[in-house]
N, C-alpha and C positions, 0 to 999 in steps of 0.2 A: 724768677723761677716759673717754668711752664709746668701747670699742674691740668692733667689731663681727667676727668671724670667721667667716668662710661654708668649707665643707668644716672645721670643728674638731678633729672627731674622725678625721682620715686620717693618715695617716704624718707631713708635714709640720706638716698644721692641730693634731697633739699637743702636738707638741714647740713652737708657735709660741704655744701658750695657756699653756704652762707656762709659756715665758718673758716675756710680757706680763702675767701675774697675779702677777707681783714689782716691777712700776715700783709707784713709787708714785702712788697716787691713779687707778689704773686702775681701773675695771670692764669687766671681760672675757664677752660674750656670744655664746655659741654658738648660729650661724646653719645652717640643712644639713637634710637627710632622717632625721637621727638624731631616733629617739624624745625623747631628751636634750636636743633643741635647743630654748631660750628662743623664735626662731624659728623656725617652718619655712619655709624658703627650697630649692627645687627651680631653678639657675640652667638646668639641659635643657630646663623644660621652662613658667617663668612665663611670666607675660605681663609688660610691663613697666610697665602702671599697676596690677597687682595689688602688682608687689613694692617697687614706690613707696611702696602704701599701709603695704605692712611695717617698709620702712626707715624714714618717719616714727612711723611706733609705736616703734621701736629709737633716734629719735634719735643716730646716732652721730655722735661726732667725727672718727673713722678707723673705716676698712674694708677689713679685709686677706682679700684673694680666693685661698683655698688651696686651693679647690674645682678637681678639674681630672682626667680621665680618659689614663691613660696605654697603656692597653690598649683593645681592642675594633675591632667594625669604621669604617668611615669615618665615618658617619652616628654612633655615639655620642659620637667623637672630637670632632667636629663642633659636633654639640648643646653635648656641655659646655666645649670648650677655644677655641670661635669664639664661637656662640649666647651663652653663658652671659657672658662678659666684656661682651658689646654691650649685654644684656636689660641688666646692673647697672651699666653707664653713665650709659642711657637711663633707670633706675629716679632715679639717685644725683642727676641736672641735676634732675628733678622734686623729691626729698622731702628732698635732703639736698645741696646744691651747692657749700658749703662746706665738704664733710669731706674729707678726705685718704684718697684710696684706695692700697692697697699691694697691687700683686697678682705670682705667682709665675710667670715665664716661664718658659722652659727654653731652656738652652743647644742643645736639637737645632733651634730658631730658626736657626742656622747652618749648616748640613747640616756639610758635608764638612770637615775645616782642613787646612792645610798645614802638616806635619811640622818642626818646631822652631818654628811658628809661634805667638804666645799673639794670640786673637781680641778688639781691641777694639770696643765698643757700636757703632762708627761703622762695624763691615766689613759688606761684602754680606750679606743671609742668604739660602740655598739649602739648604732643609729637603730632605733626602733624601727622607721616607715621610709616611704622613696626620698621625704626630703634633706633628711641628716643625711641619707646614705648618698645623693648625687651630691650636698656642700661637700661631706669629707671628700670625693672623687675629686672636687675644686681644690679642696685644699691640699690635698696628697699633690697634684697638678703640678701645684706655684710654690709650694718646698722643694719639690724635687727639680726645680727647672735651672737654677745654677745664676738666677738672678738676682739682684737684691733685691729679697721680697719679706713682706711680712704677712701671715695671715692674724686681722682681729677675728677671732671668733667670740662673736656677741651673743651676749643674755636674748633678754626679752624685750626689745625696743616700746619705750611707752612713753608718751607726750604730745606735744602739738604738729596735729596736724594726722594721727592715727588711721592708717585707712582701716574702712568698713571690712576687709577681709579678716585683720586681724580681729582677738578678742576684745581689746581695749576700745579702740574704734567702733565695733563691733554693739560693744556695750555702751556707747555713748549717743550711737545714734538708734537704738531701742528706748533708750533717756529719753532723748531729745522728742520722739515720736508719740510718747506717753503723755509728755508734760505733765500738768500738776493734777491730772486725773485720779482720783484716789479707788476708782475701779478699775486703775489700769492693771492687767496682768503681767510679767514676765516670763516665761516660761525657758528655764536656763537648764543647762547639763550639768553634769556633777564637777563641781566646783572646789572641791578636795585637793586637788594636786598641788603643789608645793613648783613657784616659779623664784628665777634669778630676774628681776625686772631692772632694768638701767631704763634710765631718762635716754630719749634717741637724741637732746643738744648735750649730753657726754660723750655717746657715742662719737657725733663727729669733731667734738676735743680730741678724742683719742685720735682718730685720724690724723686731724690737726697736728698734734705730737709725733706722731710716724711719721710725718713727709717732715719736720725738722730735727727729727731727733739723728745726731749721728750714727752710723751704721759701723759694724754689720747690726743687725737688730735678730734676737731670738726667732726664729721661725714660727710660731704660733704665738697667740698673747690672748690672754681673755681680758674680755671687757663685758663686762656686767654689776651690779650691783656687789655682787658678794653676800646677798643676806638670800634664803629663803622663806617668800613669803607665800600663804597660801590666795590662790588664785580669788576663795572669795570674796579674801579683803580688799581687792582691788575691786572687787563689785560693788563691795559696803561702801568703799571712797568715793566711789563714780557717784552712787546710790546719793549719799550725802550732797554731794557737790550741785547733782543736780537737783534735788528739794522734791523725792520721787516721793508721794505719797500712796501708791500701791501695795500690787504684792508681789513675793518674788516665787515662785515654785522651782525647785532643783530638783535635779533628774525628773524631769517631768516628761511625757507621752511626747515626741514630735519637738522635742526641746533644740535651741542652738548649742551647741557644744563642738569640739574639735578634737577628732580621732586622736590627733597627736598625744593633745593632754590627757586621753583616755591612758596610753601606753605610756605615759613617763609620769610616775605620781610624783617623782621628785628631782630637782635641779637647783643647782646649785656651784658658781663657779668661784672657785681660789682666785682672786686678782692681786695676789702680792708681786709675781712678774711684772706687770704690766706698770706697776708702782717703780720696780726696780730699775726696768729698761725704758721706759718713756716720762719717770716724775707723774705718772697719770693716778691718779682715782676720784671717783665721779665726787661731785660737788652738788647734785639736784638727790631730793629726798623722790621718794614714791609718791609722797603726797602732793611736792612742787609738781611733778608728772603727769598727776589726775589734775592741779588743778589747771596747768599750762593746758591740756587736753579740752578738758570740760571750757575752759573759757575763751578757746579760741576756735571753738565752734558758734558759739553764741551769736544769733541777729542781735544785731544794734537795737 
């Protein structure tokens, strides 16, 4: 099986090639702007009979789209998280129309949730900010394009390897910078909102499961934890793991914080689909996630 992966080398598209380069009988090709990549694939900014011609050079039998910008202004949001899903629809009907596409949505596709609520595939979505609102534009994209596709729309990706954009990441390496200074300060934003965290080695299980699992497959599927927890706790985990003896100030003057989690105080996704149509639900606790995170940043 040719398994093609566009964004490979990013937080998810790592962890997603690791676990695909143990099925058996896979070959696993890296698609993306990395010097590294078998192909080079740009989805901001192809055209889409260019990158037709690419995917019929690639041959694939699946195509997992991990490629996807979570920061920046509108317009690059745009380009890669709306743009990019329609270009490799548009490419996939011409050079490859029998492959199986798998691509990654995200749970801010749903903006806001209701408090003790768990969100399934079938509730409205009402994206707070530019980034839900260009994923669902992706996701709407690769439903409607008449492929075999599945979109994961994923929680909150947390574990090893977390980049510094995110909060997790984010928070690790303020840890890591502090050490064991017990005048070290934090200065963090309100920490209140309520997340759906998954481990990012389930995430690319889940993957792993869509490119085997028989077809046709439900057209959305979440993947996430299923529990709501609130964001401080993951700060108190980190907090712990890393032996912080400081102090932490919330909602502080000039604090780090993320507009996003300002707008969605609560989240929360239903994963009983994803149980039904793939056999999937994560097997890493929150706490395996901090500690896999925390520990595979550590100097020797």
């Amino acid at each position: 099986m040719r398994i093609l992966v566009l964004g490979f080398t990013g937080y998810l598209g790592t962890h997603v090639v690791e676990r695909l380069r143990a099925l058996p009988g896979a070959l696993v090709l890296g698609g993306g702007r990395s010097p590294a990549a078998e192909y080079g694939i740009d989805l901001a900014s192809a055209r889409p009979e260019q990158l037709a011609k690419t995917l019929a050079s690639a041959a694939p039998d699946t195509v997992i789209n991990c490629a996807g910008a979570t920061g920046g202004d509108a317009v690059t949001l745009a380009e890669v998280n709306a743009r990019g899903p329609a270009v490799l629809c548009a490419a996939l009907r011409e050079a490859a129309p029998a492959a199986r596409l798998v691509h990654l949505g995200s749970a801010a596709e749903y903006g806001p949730g209701t408090p003790d609520t768990r969100v399934p595939e079938s509730a409205a979505t009402r994206p707070a900010a530019p980034y839900g609102a260009t994923k669902l534009a992706g996701t709407v994209t690769v439903t409607a394009s008449g492929l075999d596709a599945v979109v994961l729309r994923v929680g909150n990706p947390v574990g090893p390897g977390a980049p510094p954009g995110g909060l997790p990441g984010r928070i690790a390496g303020l840890l890591r910078a502090a050490g064991p200074d017990p005048g070290a300060v934090l200065r963090l934003g309100d920490l209140s909102a309520y997340r759906d965290f998954v481990d990012v080695r389930d995430v690319a299980r889940a993957v792993a499961c869509a490119v085997t699992a028989p077809g046709p497959l439900p057209p959305v599927l979440n993947i996430s934890g299923g529990l709501a927890v609130p964001v401080r706790d993951l700060v108190r985990g980190l907090v712990g793991k890393a032996g912080f003896r400081g102090r932490i100030e919330e909602n502080a003057a000039g604090a780090i914080g993320s507009a996003r989690s300002a707008e969605v105080s609560w989240q929360c996704s239903d994963i009983t689909a994803a149980e039904e149509a793939l056999g999937w639900r994560p097997v890493h606790t929150l706490d395996d996630a901090l500690s896999a995170l925390w520990e595979g940043g550590r100097v020797p």
